[in-house]
LOFI-501385 format. One record per residue (C-alpha): residue number from 1; chain; x, y, z. Coordinates in nm, 3 decimals, m for minus. Example, Ala and Ser with C-alpha at 12.3 -4.5 7.8 and 13.67 -1.06 7.14 Angstrom:
REM LOFI-501385
{num=1 | cadena=A | u=1.230 | v=m0.450 | w=0.780}
{num=2 | cadena=A | u=1.367 | v=m0.106 | w=0.714}
END
This chain:
REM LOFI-501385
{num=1 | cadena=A | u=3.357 | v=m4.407 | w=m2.953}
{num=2 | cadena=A | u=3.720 | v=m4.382 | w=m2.850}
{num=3 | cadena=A | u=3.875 | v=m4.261 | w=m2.502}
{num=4 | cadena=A | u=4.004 | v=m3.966 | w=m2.685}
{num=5 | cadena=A | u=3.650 | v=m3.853 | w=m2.822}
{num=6 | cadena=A | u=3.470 | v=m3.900 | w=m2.488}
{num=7 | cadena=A | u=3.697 | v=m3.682 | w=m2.336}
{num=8 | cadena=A | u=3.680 | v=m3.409 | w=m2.621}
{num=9 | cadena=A | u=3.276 | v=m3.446 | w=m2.542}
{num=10 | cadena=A | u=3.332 | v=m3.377 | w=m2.201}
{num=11 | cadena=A | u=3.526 | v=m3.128 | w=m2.233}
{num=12 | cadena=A | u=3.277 | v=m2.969 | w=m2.464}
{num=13 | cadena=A | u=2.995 | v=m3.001 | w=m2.203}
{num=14 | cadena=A | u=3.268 | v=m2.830 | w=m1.922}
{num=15 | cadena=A | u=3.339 | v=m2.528 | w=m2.192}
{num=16 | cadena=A | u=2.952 | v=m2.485 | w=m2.253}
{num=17 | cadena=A | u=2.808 | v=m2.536 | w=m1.891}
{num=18 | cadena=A | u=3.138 | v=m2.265 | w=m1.804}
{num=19 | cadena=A | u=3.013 | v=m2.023 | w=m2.025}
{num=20 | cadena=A | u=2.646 | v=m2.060 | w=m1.903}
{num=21 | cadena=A | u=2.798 | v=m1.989 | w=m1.571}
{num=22 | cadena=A | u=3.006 | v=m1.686 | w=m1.661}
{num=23 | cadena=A | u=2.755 | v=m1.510 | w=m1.805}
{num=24 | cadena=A | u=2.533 | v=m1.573 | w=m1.527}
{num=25 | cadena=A | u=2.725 | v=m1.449 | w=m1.277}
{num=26 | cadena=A | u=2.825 | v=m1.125 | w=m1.527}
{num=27 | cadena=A | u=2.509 | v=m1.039 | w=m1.522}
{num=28 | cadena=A | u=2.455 | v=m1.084 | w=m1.129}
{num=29 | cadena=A | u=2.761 | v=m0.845 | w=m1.123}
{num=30 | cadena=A | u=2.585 | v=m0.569 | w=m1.363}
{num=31 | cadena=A | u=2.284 | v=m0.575 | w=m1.154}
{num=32 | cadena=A | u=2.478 | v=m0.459 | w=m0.869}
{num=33 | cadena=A | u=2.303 | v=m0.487 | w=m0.504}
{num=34 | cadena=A | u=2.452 | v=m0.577 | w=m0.142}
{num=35 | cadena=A | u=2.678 | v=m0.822 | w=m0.242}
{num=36 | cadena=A | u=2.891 | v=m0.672 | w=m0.537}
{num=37 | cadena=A | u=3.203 | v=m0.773 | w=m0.387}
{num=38 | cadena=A | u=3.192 | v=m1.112 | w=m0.342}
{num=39 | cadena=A | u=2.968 | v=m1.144 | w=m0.648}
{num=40 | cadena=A | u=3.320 | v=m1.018 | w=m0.845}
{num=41 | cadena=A | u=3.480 | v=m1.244 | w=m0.635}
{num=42 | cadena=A | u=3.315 | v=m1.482 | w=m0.773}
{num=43 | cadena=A | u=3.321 | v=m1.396 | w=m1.128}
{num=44 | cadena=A | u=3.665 | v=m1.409 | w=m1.125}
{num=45 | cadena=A | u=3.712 | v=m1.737 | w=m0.974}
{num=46 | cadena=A | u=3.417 | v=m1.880 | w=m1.282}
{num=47 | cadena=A | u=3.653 | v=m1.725 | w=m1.543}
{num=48 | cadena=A | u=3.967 | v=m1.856 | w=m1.421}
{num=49 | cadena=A | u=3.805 | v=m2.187 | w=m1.415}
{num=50 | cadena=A | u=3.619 | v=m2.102 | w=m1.796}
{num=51 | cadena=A | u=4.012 | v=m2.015 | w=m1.881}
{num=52 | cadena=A | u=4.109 | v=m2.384 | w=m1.727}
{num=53 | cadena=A | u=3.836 | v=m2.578 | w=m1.951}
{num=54 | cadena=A | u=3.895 | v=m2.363 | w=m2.277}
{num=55 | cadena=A | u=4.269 | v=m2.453 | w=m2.255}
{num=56 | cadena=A | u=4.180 | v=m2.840 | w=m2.189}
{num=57 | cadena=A | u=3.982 | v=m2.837 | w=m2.459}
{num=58 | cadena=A | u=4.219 | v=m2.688 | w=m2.714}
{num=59 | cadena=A | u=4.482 | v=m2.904 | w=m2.571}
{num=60 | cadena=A | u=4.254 | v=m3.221 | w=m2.655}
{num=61 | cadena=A | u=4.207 | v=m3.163 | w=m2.995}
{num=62 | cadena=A | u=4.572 | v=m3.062 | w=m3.073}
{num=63 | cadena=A | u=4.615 | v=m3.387 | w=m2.958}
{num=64 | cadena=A | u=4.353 | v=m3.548 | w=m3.166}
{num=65 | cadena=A | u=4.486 | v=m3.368 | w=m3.476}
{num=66 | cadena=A | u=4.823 | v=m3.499 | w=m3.425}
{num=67 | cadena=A | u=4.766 | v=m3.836 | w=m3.302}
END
């Protein structure tokens, strides 16, 4: 397995786990409770992070595509 193709797996795994994560955490959010601030708080960080691992990935398999 090449460099390139470990990383695309790993990436994979990041966008995946990410999600998991996101979801999570939305539905900690919907619940609401004592902590509704922070939980958004948090939310917000997971997605920007979710946003950080979608773009790697895309950006890795441009790059495989083109070479």
């Amino acid at each position: 397995m090449s460099h390139d193709s470990e990383r695309v797996i790993l990436a994979r795994h990041h966008v995946a786990k990410g999600r998991q994560i996101v979801e999570r955490q939305q539905r900690m959010v919907s619940k609401g409770g004592a902590n509704t601030a922070e939980a958004l708080k948090l939310l917000a960080l997971f997605e920007t992070t979710q946003k950080i691992f979608e773009d790697d990935l895309e950006r890795l398999l441009r790059e495989e595509r083109n070479g």
